[in-house]
C-alpha positions as CSV (number, residue, x, y, z in Angstrom):
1,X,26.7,-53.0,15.9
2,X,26.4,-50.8,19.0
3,X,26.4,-47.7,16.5
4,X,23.7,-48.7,14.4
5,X,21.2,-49.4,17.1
6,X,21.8,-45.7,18.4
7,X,21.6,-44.5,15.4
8,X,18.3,-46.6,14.9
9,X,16.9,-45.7,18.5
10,X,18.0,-41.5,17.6
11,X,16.4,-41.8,14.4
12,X,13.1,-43.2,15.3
13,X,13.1,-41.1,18.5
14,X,13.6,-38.2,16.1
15,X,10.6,-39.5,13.9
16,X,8.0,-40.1,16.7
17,X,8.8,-36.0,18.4
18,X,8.6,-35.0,14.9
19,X,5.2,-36.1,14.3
20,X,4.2,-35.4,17.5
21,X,3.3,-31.7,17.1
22,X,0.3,-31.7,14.6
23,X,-3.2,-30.2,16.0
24,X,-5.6,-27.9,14.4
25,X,-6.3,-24.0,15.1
26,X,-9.5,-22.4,15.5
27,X,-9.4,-18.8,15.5
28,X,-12.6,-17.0,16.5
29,X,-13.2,-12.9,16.1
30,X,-15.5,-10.5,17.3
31,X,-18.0,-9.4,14.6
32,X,-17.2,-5.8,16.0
33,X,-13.6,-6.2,15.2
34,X,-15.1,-6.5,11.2
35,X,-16.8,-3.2,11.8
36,X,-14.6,-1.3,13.2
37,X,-12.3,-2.1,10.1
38,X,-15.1,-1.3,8.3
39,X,-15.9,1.8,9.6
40,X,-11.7,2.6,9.7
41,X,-11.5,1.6,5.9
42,X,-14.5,4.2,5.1
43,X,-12.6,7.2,7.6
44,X,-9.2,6.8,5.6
45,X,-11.3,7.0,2.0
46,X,-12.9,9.8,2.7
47,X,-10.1,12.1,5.1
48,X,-8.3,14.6,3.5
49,X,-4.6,14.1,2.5
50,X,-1.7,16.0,0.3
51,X,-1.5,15.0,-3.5
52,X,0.7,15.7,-6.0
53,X,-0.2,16.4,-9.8
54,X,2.4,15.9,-12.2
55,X,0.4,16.8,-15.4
56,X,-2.6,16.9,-16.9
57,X,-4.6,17.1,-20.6
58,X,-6.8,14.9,-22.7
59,X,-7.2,11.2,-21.6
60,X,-4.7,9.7,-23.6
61,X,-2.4,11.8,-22.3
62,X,-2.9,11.1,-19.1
63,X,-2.8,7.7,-19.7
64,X,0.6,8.4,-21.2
65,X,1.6,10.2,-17.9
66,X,0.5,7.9,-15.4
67,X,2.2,4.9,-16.9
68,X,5.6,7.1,-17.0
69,X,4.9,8.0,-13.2
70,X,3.6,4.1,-12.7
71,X,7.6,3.1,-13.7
72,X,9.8,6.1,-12.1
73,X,7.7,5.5,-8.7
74,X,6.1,2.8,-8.7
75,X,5.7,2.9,-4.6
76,X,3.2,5.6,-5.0
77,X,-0.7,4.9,-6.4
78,X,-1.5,7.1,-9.2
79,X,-4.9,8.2,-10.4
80,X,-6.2,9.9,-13.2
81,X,-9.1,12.7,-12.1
82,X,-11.5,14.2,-14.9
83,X,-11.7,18.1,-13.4
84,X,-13.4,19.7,-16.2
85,X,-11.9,20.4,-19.2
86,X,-8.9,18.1,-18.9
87,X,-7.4,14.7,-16.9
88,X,-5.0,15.4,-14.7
89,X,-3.1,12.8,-13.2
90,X,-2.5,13.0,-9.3
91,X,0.1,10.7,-7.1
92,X,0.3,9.9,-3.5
93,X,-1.8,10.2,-0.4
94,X,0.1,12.1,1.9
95,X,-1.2,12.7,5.4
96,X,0.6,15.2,6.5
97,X,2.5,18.4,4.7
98,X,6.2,17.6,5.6
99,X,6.1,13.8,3.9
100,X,4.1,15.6,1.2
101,X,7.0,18.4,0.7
102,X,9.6,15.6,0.6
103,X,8.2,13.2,-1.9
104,X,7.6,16.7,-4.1
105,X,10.8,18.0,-4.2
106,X,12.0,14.3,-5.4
107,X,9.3,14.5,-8.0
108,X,9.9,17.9,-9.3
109,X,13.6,16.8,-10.2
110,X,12.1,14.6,-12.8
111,X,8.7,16.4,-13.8
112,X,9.3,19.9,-13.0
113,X,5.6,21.4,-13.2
114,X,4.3,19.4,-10.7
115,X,2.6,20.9,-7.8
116,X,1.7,20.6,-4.3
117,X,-1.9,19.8,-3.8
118,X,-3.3,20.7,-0.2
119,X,-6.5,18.6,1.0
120,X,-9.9,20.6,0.6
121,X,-10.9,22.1,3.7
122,X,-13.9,20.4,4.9
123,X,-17.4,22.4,6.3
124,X,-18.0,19.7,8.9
């Protein structure tokens, strides 16, 4: 008898902590926090950064490219450019030369024309 009250006293002492914890959270931010990641968003988009092309030709090849690139590495984002007359298709976003170099010479294994691309130098 002695054993079932404690268990009965533990188990609705248990119950009432339990429940005990509940309250609501209000989080406020500072508009200029959203601006700043705004304005950091638009910096990254338009900095210069390392690619690496790994073929090119008429859309549908490309298309054909990018989806084999797409499943051997699928960590890197691919995109197809139009640079007049042909597609080419262009992977990673490298920031500086030596990740770029890396990532290359693991890419190269399995599409060996692929090339280095450096970032256009900017007039600003």
């Amino acid at each position: 008898m002695m054993k079932t009250i404690i268990a009965l006293s533990f188990s609705a002492l248990s119950f009432v902590f339990a429940h005990a914890q509940q309250g609501t959270l209000n989080i406020e931010q500072d508009q200029k926090i959203t601006d700043l990641l705004d304005i950091y968003k638009t910096a990254n988009e338009s900095s210069d950064y390392f690619r690496i092309q790994v073929g090119f030709g008429s859309y549908d090849e490309a298309q054909n490219i990018q989806s084999k690139v797409e499943q051997d590495f699928p960590d890197l984002p691919s995109k197809i450019d139009f640079d007049s007359p042909t597609y080419r298709v262009r992977i990673g976003r490298f920031r500086n030369r030596l990740d770029a170099e890396r990532k290359f010479m693991e890419i190269r294994k399995k599409y060996p024309d692929a090339m280095l691309l450096q970032p256009k130098k900017s007039t600003r």
